[in-house]
C-alpha positions as CSV (number, residue, x, y, z in Angstrom):
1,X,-12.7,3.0,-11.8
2,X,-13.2,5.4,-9.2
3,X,-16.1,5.5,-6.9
4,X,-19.5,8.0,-7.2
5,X,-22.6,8.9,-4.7
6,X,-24.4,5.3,-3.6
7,X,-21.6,2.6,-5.3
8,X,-21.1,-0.8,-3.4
9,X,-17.9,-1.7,-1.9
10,X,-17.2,-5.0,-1.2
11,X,-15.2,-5.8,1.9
12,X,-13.3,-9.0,2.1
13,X,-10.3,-10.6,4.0
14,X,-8.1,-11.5,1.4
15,X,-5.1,-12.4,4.1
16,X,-4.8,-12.3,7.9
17,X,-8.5,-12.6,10.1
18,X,-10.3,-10.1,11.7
19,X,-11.1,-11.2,15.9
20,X,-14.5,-9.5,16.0
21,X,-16.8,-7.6,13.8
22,X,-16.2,-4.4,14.8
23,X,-13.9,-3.1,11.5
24,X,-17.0,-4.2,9.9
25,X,-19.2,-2.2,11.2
26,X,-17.0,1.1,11.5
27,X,-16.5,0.8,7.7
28,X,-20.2,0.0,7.5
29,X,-20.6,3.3,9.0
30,X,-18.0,5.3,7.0
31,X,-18.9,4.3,4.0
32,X,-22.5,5.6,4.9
33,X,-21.2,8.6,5.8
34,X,-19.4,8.8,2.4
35,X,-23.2,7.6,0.6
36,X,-21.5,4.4,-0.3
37,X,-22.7,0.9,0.7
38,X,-21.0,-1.6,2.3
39,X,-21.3,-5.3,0.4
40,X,-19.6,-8.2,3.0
41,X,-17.4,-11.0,1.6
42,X,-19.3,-14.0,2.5
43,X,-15.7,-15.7,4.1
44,X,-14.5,-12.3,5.3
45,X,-15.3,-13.0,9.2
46,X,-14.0,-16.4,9.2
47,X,-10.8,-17.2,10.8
48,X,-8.5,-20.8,9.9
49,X,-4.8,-20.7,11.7
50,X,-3.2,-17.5,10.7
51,X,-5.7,-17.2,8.0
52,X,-9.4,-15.4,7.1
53,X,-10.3,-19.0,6.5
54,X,-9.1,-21.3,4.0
55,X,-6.9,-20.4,0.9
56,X,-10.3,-21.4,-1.4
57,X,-12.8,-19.5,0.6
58,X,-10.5,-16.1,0.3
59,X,-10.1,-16.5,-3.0
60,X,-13.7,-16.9,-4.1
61,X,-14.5,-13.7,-1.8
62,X,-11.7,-11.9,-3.7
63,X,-12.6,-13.4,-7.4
64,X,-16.4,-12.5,-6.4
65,X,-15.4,-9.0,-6.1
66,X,-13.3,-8.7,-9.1
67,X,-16.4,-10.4,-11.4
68,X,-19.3,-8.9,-9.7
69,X,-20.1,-5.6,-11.8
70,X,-22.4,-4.4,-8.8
71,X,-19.5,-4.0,-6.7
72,X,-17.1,-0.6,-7.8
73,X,-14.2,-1.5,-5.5
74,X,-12.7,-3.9,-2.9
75,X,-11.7,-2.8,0.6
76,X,-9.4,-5.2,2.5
77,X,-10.3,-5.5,6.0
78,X,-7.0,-6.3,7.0
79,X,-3.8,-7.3,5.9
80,X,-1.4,-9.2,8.0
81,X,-0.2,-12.7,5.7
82,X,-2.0,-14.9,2.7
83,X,-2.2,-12.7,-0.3
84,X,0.8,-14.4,-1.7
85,X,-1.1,-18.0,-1.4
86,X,-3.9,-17.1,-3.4
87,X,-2.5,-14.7,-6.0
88,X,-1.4,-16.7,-8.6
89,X,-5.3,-18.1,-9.2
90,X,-7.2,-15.2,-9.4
91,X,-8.3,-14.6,-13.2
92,X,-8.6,-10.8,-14.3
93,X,-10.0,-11.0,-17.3
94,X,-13.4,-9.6,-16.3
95,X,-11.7,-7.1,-13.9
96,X,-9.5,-5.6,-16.8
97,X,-13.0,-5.1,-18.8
98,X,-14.3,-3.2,-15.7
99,X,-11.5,-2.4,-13.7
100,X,-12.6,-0.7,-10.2
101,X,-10.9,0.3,-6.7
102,X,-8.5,-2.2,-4.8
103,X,-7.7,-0.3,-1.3
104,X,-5.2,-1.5,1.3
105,X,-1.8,-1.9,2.3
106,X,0.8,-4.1,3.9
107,X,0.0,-7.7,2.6
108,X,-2.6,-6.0,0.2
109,X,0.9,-4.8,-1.0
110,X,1.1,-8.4,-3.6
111,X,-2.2,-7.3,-5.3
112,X,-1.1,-3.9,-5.7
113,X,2.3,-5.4,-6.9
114,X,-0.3,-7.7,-9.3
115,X,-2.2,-4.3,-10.6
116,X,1.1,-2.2,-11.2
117,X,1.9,-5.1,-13.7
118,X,-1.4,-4.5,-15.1
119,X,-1.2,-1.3,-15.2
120,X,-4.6,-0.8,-12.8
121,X,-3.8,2.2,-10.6
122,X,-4.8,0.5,-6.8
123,X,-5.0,2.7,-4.0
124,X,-2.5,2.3,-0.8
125,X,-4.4,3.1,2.1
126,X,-6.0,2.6,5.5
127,X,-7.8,-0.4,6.6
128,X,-11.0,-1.3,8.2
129,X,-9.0,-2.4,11.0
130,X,-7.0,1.0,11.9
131,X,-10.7,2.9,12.2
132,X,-10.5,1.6,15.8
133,X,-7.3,4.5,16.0
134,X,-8.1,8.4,16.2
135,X,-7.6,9.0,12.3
136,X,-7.5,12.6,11.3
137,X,-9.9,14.7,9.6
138,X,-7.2,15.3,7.0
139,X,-6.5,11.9,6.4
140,X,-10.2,10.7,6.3
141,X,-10.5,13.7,3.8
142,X,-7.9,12.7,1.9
143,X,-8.7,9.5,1.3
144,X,-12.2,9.9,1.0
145,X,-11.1,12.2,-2.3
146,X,-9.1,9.4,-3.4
147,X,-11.8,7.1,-3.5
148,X,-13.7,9.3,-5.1
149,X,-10.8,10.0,-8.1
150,X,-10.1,13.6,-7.0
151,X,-6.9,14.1,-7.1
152,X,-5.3,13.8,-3.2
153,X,-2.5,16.7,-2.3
154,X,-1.1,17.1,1.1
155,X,2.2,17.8,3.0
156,X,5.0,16.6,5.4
157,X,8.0,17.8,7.3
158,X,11.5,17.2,5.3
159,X,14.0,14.6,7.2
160,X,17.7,15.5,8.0
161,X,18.7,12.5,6.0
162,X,16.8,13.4,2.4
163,X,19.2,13.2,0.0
164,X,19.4,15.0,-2.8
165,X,16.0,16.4,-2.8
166,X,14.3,18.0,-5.2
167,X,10.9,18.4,-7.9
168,X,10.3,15.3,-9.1
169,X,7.4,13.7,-11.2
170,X,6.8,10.3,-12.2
171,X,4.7,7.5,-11.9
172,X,5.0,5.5,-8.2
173,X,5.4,1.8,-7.5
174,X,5.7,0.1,-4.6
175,X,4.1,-0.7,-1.3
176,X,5.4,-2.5,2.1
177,X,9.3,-3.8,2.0
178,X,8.8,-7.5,2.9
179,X,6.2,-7.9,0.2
180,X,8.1,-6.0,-2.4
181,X,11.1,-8.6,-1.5
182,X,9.1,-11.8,-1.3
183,X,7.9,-11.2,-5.0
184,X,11.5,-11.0,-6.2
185,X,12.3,-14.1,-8.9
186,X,8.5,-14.3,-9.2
187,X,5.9,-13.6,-12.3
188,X,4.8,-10.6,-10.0
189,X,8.5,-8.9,-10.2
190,X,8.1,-4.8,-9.7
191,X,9.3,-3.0,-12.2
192,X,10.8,0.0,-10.5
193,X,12.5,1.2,-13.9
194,X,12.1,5.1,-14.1
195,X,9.9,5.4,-11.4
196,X,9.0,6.2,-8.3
197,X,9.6,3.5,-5.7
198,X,7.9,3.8,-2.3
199,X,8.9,1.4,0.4
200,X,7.3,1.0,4.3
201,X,7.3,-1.6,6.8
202,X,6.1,-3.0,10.3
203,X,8.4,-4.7,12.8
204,X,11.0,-5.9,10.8
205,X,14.8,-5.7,12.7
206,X,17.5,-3.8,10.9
207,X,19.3,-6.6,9.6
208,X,16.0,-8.0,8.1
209,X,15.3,-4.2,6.6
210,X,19.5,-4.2,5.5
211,X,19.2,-7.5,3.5
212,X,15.8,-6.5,1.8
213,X,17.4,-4.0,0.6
214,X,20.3,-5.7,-0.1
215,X,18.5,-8.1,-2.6
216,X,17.0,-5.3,-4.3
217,X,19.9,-3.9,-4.9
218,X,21.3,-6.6,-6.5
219,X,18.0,-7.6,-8.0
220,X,18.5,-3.5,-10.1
221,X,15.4,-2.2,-8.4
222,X,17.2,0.4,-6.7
223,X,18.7,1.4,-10.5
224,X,17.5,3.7,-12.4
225,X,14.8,4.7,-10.3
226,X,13.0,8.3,-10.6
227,X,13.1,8.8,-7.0
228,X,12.8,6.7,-3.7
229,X,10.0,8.1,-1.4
230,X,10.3,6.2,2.2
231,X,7.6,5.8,4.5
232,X,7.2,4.9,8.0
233,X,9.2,1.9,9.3
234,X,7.3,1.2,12.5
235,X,7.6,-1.3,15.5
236,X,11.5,-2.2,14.9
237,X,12.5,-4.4,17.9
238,X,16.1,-4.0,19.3
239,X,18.5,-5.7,17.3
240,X,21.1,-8.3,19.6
241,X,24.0,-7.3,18.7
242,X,23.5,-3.7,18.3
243,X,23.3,-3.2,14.1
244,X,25.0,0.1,14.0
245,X,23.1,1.5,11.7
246,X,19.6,3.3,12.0
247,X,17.1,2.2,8.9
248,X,17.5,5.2,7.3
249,X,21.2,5.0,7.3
250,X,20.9,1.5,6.0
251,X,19.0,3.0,2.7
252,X,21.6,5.5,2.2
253,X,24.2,3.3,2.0
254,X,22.4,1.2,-0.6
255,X,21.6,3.8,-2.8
256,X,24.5,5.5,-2.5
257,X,25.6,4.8,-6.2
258,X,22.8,6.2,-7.4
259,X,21.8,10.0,-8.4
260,X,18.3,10.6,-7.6
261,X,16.5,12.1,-4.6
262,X,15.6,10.2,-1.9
263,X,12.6,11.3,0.4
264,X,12.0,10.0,4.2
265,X,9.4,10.5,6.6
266,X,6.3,10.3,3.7
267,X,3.4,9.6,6.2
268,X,2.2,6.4,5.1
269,X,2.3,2.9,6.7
270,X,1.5,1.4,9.6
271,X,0.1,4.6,11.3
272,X,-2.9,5.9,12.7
273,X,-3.0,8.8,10.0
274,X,-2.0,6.9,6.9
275,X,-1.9,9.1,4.1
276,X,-3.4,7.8,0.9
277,X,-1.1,7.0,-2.0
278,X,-2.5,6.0,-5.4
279,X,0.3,3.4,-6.7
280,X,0.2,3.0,-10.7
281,X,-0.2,6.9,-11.0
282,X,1.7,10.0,-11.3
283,X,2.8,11.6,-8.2
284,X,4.3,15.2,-8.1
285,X,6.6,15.6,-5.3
286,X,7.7,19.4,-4.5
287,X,10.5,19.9,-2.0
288,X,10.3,23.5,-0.2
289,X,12.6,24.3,2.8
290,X,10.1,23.6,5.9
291,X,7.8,21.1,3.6
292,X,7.7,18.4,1.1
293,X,4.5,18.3,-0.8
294,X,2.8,15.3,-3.1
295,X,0.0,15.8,-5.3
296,X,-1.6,13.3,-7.4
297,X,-1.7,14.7,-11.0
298,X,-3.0,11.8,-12.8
């Protein structure tokens, strides 16, 4: 399922629009640079409300891409809001006899959610749309191993409020908060049991984060987990009244039943330099004093 020298890569909007062409073209020209070609959604450029056009033209793009044996993996342009509308009709059936590549995050967060129930590894990772930022070397290199299945390793500063850290290994599951929460009570329910759960977000105020997590909570997926790796929670507008709590302080207190390590500060989310993560597949996470370290084993 992973990608080799001259494979097409279809790029669609499966959720919010792009306003101009430009992501297009900076992934046109990545993917050159990587000897991979660029195949584009014929809906992904259209715009309707809040939407990449209508709920049926996504969907064919995305269904195309799934069927389409010529195409080894499908790059969302954007995220933003709409995966959740058009989930529910897409048919895998011909994906699961050649699965390939899904790459995104935030509202790409549902189909990942979708492939962990399949057990499809998808990859959580920058979008078209963030080229316009000053990505690093390292995170371009990164990723481009990850597209290219070799196994991604990298490393990030520990944070004061780690709790119990340690070695762990397991298989990781997650994506963005919000997403994670919306699917709650649906078919798509996460199964978080004995894994790793990552969790990041954009913009959300501390009493939206505190009763997400909340509903987990009481929904088990904070139980029995392997370990909870927390990204970055970006953007988070001032709370009136004053919460009282930082995030971070919020997911301690939810978890604080529980036993296993938790690790913040992962360097993935909304970020310039968002560190790949390849959700469905078995990170190792090594804790050392000035470092925390994940490798992708499998």
């Amino acid at each position: 399922m992973f990608l080799q020298k001259n494979d097409k890569v279809a790029l669609i909007s499966p959720a919010g629009p792009i306003t101009n062409r430009q992501p297009v073209t900076d992934a046109e020209n990545l993917l050159n640079k990587w000897h991979l070609q660029a195949e584009l959604g014929k809906n992904a450029l259209k715009s309707q409300g809040h939407f990449a056009g209508s709920d049926a033209e996504r969907l064919a793009d995305l269904q195309k891409a799934l069927d389409n044996p010529k195409l080894k993996a499908i790059w969302a342009l954007r995220g933003g809001y709409g995966s959740i509308r058009i989930v529910d009709e897409l048919n895998f059936s011909k994906f699961l006899s050649r699965p390939k590549l899904l790459i995104g995050f935030s509202d790409i967060t549902i189909l990942h959610c979708k492939l962990q129930q399949l057990n499809i590894p998808s990859l959580h990772a920058f979008m078209p749309v963030q080229l316009k930022d000053a990505i690093s070397e390292e995170v371009l290199i990164q990723t481009k191993n990850a597209f290219f299945g070799k196994a991604f390793h990298y490393s990030f500063k520990p944070s004061a409020y780690n709790k119990l850290p340690q070695n762990i290994e397991g298989k990781i599951v997650g994506g963005n908060l919000a997403n994670i929460y919306s699917l709650e009570g649906t078919p798509i329910n996460l199964d978080t049991q004995n894994k790793i759960l990552f969790i990041e977000d954009v913009g959300e105020s501390l009493y939206q984060i505190d009763r997400m997590m909340i509903s987990l909570k009481k929904a088990g997926k904070l139980m029995g987990l392997k370990a909870l790796v927390v990204g970055q929670f970006t953007d988070i507008p001032d709370n009136k009244p004053y919460f009282g709590k930082t995030y971070q302080e919020i997911i301690l207190e939810h978890t604080a039943s529980y036993s296993y390590p938790i690790f913040f500060n992962a360097p993935i989310g909304h970020i310039p330099n968002n560190y790949p993560l390849l959700l469905g597949a078995t990170l190792q996470i090594e804790y050392f004093a000035n470092k925390i370290v994940f490798t992708q084993i499998k």
